[in-house]
C-alpha positions in Angstrom: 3.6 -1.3 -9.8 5.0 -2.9 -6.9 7.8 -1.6 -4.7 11.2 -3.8 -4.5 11.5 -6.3 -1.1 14.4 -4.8 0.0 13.5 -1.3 -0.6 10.6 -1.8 1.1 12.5 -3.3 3.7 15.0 0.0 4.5 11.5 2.3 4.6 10.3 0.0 7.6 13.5 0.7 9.0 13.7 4.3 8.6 10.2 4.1 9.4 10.3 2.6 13.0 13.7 5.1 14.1 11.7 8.0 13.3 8.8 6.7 15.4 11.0 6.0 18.0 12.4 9.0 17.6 9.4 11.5 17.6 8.4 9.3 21.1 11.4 10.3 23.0 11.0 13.7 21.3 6.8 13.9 22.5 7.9 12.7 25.6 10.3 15.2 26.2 7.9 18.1 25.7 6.1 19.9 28.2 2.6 19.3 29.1 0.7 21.9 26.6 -1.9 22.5 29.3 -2.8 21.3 32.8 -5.9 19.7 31.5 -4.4 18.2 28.2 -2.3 15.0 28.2 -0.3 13.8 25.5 -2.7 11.2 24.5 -5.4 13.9 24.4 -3.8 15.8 21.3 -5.2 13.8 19.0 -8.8 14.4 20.1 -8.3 18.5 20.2 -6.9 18.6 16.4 -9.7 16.4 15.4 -12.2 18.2 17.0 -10.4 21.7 15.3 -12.2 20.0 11.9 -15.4 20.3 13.3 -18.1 19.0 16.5 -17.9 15.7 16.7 -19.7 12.8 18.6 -17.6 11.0 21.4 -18.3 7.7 18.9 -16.9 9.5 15.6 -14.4 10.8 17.8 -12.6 7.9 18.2 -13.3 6.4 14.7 -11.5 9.5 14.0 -8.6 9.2 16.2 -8.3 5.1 16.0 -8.9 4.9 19.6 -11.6 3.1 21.9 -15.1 5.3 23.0 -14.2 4.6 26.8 -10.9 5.9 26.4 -12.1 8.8 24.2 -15.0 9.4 26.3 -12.3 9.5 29.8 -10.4 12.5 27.1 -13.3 14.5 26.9 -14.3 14.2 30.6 -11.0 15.8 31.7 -10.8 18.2 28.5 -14.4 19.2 29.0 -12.6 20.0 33.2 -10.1 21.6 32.0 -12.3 23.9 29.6 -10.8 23.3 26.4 -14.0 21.7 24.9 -17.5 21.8 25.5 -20.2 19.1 24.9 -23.3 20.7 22.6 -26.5 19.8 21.4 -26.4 17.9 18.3 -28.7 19.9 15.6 -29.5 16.8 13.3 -30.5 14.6 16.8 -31.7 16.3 19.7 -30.8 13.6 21.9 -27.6 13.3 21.0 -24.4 15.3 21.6 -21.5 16.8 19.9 -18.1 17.7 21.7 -16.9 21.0 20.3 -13.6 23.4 21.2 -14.0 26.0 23.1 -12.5 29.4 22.7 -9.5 28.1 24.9 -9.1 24.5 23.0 -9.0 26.6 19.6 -6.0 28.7 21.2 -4.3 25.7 22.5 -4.4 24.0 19.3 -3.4 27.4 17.4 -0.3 28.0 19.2 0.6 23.9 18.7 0.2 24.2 15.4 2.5 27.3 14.9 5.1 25.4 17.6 5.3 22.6 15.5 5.7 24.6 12.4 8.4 26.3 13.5 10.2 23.0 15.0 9.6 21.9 11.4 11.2 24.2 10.1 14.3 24.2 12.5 14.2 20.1 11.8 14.8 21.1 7.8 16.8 24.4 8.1 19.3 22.7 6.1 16.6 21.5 3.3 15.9 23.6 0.0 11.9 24.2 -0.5 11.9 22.0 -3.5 13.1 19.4 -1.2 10.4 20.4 1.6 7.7 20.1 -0.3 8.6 17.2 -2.2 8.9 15.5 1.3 5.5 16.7 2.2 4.3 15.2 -1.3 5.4 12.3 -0.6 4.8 12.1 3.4 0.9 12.7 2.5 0.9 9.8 -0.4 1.9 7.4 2.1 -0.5 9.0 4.9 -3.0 8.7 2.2 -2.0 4.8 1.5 -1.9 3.8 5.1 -5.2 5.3 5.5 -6.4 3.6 2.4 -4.9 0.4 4.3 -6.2 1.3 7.7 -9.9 2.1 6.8 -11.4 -1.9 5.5 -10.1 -2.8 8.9 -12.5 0.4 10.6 -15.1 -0.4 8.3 -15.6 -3.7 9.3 -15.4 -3.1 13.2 -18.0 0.1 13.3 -19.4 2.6 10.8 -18.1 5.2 9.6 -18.1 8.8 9.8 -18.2 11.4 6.6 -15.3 13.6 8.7 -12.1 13.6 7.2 -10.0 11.3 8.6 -6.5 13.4 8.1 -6.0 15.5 11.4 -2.8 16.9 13.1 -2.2 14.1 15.1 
């Protein structure tokens, strides 16, 4: 089944205003903790999945391992995660939360729930969760589309790539 040209065409649109539209929103918001930057997020709600290396890290996040690495240095500063042993490879580490980055990433999750829900107060559920249906079909495509490209560049990981980015 393929999608009409021009149907495809008023998603794309749709598509870039909400992106612009969530940046001005992101960049309007406070920093969530001294020792958190925006473009840290990411790294904090992947690592709320489970311990990850710096390397699978980034797979995870589609982002560099010198930029992800820089991340962990100043989360690590700031407390929010810690770097562990690895179990399977004792050579190797694993950057966990801490108790603090679990918090953080607890009370973003429940902020952004209820801005959600604010976003949609004027939404029936049916609605809601037809929107998240669909939202996470197309998450699930663009990952699909995403991944051959990742594949090809670096291994990959067996951790889920779906975080709360």
């Amino acid at each position: 089944m393929t999608v009409d040209r021009a149907v495809a065409r008023e998603i794309a649109t749709s598509l870039v205003g909400t992106f612009k539209a969530l940046s001005a929103h992101k960049r309007r918001l406070p920093r969530p903790h001294p020792h958190a930057e925006q473009g840290s997020i990411p790294l904090l709600y992947a690592l709320a999945a489970e311990p990850l290396r710096v390397s699978a890290l980034a797979e995870v996040i589609h982002s560099d391992v010198s930029t992800v690495s820089r991340q962990v240095s100043a989360l690590s500063g700031g407390g929010l995660v810690a770097k562990i042993q690895d179990p399977e490879d004792g050579r190797a580490q694993l950057v966990s939360l801490t108790d603090e980055g679990t918090a953080l990433i607890e009370d973003m999750r429940e902020l952004r729930a209820r801005w959600v829900q604010s976003l949609l107060s004027d939404w029936s559920s049916d609605e809601a969760l037809e929107f998240e249906r669909l939202l996470t079909k197309f998450s699930d495509s663009l990952d699909a589309y995403v991944a051959p490209a990742a594949d090809t560049a670096s291994p990959t990981t067996d951790s889920s790539r779906r975080n709360d980015t």
